[in-house]
TORTISE-970589 format. One record per residue: x, y, z of N, C-alpha, C in turn; residue in three letters. Coordinates in steps of 0.02 Angstrom, whole numbers, plus 32768, in hexadecimal, padded with zeros to 4 digits. Example, Ala and Ser with C-alpha at 12.3 -4.5 7.8 and 13.67 -1.06 7.14 Angstrom:
<atoms>
82947EE4818682677F1F818682947F5B8186ALA
82827F90816282AC7FCB816582858002818ASER
</atoms>
This chain:
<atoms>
802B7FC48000800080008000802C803E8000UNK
801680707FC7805180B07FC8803F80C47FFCUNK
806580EF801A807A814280478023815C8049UNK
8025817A800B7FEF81A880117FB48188801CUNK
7FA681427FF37F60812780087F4A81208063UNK
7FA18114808B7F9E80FB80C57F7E81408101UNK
7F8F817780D87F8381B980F57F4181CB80D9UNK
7F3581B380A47ED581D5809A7EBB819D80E4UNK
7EC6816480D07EAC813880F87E9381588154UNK
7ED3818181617ED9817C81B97EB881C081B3UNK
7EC481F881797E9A822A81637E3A82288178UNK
7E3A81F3814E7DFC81E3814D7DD381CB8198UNK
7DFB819181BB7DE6817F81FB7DE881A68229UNK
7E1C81EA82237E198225825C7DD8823A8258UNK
7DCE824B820F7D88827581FE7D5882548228UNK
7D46821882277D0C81F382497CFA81EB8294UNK
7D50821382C07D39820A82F97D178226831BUNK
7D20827283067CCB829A83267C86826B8336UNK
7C82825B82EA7C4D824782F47C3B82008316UNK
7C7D81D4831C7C7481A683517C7C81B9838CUNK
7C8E81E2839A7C7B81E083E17C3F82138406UNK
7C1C824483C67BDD825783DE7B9A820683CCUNK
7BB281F483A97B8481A983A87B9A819083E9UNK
7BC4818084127BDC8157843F7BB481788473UNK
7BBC81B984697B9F81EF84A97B5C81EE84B4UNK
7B4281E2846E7AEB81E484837AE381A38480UNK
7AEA8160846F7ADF812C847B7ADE812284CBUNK
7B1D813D84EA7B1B8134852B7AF381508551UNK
7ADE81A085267AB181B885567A71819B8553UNK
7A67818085227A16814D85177A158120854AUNK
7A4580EB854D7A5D80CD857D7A4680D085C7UNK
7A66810385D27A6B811C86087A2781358621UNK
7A0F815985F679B0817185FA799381418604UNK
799C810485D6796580C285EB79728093862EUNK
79B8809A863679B68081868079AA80B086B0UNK
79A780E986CA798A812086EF793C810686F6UNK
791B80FB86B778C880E486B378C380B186C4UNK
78E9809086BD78D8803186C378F380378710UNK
791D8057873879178038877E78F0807687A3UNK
78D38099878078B680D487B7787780C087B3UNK
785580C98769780B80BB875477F0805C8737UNK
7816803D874F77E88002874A77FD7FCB8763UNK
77D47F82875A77ED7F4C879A78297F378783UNK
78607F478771789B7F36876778C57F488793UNK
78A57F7E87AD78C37FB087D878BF7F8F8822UNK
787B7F94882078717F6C8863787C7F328870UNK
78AC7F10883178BB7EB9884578F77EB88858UNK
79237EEC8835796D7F12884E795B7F21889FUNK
79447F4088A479297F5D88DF791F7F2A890DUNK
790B7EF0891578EF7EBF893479337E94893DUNK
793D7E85890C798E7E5988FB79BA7E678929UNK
79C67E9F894879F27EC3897379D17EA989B5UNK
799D7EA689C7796C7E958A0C79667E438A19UNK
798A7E1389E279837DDD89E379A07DC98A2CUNK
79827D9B8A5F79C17D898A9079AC7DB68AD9UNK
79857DF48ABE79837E138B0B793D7DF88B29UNK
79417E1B8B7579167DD28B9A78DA7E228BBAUNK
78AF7E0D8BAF78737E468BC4786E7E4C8C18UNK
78577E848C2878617E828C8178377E518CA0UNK
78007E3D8C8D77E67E108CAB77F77DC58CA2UNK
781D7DB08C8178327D6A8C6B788B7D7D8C84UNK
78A07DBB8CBE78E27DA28CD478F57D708D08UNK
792A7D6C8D10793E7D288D4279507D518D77UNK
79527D308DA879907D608DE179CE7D408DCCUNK
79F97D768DDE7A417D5C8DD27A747D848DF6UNK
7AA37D858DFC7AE57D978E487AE77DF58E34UNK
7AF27E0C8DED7AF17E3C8E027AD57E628DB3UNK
7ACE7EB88DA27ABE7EC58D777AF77EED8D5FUNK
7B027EEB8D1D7B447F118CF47B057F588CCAUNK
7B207F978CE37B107FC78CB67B3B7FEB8C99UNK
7B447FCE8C547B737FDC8C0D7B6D803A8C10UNK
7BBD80458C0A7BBF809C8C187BA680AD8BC2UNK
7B8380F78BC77B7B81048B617B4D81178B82UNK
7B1981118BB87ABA81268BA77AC1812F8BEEUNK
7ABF81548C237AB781798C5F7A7B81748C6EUNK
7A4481708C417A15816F8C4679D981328C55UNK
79D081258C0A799E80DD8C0D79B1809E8C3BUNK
79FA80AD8C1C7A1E80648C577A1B80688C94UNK
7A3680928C9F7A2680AC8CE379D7809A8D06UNK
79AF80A28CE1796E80AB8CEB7964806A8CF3UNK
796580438CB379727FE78CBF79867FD18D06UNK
79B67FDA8D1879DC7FBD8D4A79AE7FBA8D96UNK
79A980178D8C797280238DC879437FFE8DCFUNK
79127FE38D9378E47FC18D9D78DE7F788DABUNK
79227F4E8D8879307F1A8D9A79407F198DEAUNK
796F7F238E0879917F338E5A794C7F428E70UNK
791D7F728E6578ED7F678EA078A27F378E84UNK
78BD7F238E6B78857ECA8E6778A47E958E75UNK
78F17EAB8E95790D7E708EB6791E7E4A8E95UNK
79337E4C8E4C79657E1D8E2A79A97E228E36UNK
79C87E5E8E5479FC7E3C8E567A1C7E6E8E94UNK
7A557E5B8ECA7A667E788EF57A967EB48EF1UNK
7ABF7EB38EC47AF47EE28EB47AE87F0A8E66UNK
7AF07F3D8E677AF17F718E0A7B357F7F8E03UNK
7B567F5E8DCA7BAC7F7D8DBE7B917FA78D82UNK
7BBF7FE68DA77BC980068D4F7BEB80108D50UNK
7BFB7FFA8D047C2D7FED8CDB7C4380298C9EUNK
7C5980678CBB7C7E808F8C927C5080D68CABUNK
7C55811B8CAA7C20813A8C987C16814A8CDBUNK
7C3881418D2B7C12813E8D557BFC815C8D79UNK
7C1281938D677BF581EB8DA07BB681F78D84UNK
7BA881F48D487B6481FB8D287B2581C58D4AUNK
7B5381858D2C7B1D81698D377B01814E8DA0UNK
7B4781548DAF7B4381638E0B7B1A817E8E23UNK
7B0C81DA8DFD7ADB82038E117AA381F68E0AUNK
7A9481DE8DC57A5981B18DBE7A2F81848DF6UNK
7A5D81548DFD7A53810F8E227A45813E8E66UNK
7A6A81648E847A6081858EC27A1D81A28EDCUNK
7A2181C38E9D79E281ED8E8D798D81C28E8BUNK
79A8819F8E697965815E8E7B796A81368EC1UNK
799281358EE8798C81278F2979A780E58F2DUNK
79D780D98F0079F880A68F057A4B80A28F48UNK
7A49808C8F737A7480808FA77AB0807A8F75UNK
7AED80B38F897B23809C8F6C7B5A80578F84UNK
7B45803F8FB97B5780028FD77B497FB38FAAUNK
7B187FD78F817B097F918F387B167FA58F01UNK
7B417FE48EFD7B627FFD8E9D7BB77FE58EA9UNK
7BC97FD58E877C0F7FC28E967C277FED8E44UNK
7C7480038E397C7880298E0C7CC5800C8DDBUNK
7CA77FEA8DA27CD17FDC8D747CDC80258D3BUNK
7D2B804C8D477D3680948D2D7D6080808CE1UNK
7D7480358CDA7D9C80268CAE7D8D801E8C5EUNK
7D52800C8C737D39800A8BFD7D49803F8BE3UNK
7D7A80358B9B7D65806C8B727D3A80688B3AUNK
7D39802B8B337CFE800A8AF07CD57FD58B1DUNK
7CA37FC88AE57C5E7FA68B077C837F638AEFUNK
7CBE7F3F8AE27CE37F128ADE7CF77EE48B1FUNK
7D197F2F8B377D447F308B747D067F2A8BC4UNK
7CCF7F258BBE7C9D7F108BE97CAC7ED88C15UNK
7CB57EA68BF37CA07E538C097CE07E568C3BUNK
7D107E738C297D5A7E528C397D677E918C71UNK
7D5A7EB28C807D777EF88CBE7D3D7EF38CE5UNK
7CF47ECC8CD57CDF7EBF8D1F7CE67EA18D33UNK
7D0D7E6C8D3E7D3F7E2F8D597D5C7E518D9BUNK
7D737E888D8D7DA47EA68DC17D667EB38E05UNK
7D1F7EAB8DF47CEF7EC68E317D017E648E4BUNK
7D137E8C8E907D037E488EBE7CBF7E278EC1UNK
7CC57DC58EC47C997DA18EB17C7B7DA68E6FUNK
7C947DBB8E417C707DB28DFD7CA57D8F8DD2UNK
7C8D7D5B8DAB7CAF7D258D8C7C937D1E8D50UNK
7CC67D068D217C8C7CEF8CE07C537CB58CE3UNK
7C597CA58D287C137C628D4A7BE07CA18D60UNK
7BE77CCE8D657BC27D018D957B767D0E8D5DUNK
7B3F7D128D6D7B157D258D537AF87D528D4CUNK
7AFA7D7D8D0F7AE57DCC8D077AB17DD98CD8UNK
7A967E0C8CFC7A587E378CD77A8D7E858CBBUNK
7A8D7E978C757AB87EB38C587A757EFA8C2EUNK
7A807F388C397A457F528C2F7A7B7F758C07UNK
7A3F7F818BC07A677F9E8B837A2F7FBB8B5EUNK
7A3A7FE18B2779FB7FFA8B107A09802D8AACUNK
7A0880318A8B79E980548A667A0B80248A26UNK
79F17FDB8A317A037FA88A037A317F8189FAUNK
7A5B7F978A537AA37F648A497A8A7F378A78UNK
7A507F2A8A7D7A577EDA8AAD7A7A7EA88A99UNK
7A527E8F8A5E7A937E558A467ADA7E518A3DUNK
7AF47E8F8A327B247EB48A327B5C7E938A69UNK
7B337EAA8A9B7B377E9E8AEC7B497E648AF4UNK
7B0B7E3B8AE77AFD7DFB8AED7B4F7DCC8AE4UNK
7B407DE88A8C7B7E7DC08A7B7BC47DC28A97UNK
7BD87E088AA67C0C7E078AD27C2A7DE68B09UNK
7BEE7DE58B447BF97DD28B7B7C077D778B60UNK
7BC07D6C8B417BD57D128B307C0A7D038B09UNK
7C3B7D2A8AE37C6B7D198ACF7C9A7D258B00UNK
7C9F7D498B397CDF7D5D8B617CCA7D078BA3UNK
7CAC7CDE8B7E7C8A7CBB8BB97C697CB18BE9UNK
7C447CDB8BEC7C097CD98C277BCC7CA18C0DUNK
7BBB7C858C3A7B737C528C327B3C7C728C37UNK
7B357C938C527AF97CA78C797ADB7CF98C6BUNK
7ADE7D098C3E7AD27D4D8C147A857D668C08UNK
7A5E7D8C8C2F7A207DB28C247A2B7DF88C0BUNK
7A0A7E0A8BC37A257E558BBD79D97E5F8BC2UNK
79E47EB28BD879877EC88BF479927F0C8BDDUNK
79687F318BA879757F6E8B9879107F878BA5UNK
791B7FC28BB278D57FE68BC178AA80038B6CUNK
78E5800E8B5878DA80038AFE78AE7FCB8ADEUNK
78C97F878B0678B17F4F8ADC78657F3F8ADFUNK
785C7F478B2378137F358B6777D97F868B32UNK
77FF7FB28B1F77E27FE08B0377C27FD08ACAUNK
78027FB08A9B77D17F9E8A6177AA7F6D8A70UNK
77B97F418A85776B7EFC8A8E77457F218A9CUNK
77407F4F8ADA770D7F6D8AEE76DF7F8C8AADUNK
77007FBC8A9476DD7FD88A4876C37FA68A07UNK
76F47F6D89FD76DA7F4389D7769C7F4389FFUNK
76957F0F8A2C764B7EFA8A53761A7F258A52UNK
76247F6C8A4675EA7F938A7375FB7FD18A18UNK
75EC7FBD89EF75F97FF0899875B7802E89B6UNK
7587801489D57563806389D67572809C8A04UNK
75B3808D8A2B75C380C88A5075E780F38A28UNK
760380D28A04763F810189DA762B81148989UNK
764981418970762A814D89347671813C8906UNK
7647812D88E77694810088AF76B981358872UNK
76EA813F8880770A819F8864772F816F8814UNK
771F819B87D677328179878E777C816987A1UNK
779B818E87AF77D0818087BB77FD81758802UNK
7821815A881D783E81618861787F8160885EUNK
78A281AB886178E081CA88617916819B88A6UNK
78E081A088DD790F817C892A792F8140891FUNK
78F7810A88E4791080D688CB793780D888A5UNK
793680FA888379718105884B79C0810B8877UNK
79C08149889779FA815B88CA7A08810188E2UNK
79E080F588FF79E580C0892B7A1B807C890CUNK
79EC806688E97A09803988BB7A4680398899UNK
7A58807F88757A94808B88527AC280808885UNK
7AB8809388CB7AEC80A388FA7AFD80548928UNK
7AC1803189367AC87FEB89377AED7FB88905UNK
7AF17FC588C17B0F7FB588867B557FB9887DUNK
7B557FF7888D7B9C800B888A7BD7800388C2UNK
7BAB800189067BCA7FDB89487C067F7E891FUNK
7BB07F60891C7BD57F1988FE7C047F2788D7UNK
7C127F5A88987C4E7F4C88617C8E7F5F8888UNK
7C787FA188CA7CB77FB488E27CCF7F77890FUNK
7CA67F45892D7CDE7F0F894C7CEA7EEC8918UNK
7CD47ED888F87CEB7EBE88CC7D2B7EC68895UNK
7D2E7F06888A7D6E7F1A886A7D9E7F3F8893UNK
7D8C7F4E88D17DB77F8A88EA7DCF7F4E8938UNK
7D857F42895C7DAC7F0C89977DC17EE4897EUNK
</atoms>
């Protein structure tokens, strides 16, 4: 092949890249639009949605067990979980696990005796959970825990702790007990075309799994 044919040639393929990569750009943005719709506005969304809740155990079907783990990230709901488990007497002791001036005040604040919070300060990832509450005296990977988590990482949860070896694993989120509740009862709530919280939710549950997965 001469010189010059070899230079129209690379001539020619420069020319075309504009336009491949505004094709690339809106393909993706199509893309990208139809999954925004498909997990916000319809049951695809909510099976994603559900998929993540596989594994967690509703408040009324918990066990008692030695003590409760509240995963640091949510000050709040978990917190709130915990409270409610400890005073229905499932379990004697609340460790938290990362997070703990927040969620302390919390627990305090609801009238929880600081004589049953014991304080694991060591997680820096929701990885690092299973393995730095070891350091709370009497807790073992035989030890049996109620693990309160919430905005779609139960299984998340779940899976962690049973891979770091624990037997005995209940995750309880106030999230989960929420949706059954709404499934069961469709005329309290009004059903919105779209649901943005799910959207947030999901992407961010999604993207949890790829980061242990590629990054732990």
């Amino acid at each position: 092949m001469a010189i010059s044919e070899r230079l129209a040639r690379a001539k020619a393929f420069l020319l075309k890249i504009p336009r491949l990569i505004l094709t690339i750009y809106v393909a993706g943005t199509l893309v990208a639009i139809a999954l925004i719709f498909a997990i916000g506005a319809t049951p695809f969304g909510r099976w994603l949605e559900a998929e993540q809740r596989v594994g967690c155990t509703t408040f009324d079907n918990l066990r008692a067990a030695d003590a409760i783990v509240i995963l640091g990230g949510d000050p709040g709901s978990r917190a709130l979980a915990a409270m409610k488990a400890f005073r229905a007497g499932k379990a004697p002791l609340i460790i938290i696990s990362a997070d703990e001036y927040r969620i302390s005040d919390s627990l305090r604040a609801g009238g929880i005796p600081d004589s049953a919070v014991k304080i694991d300060p060591l997680p820096q990832r929701t990885i690092d959970h299973p393995e730095t509450i070891l350091q709370i005296p009497g807790i073992t990977r035989q030890s049996s825990l109620i693990v309160t988590s919430s905005h779609l990482q139960e299984r998340r949860a779940k899976f962690l702790f049973e891979r770091a070896g624990y037997s005995d694993v209940q995750v309880f989120s106030l999230e989960n007990d929420f949706e059954i509740f709404r499934r069961e009862n469709p005329d309290k709530f009004k059903s919105a075309l779209f649901d943005g919280q799910r959207l947030c939710n999901v992407c961010y549950a999604y993207l949890a799994w790829l980061k242990y997965y590629i990054v732990d």
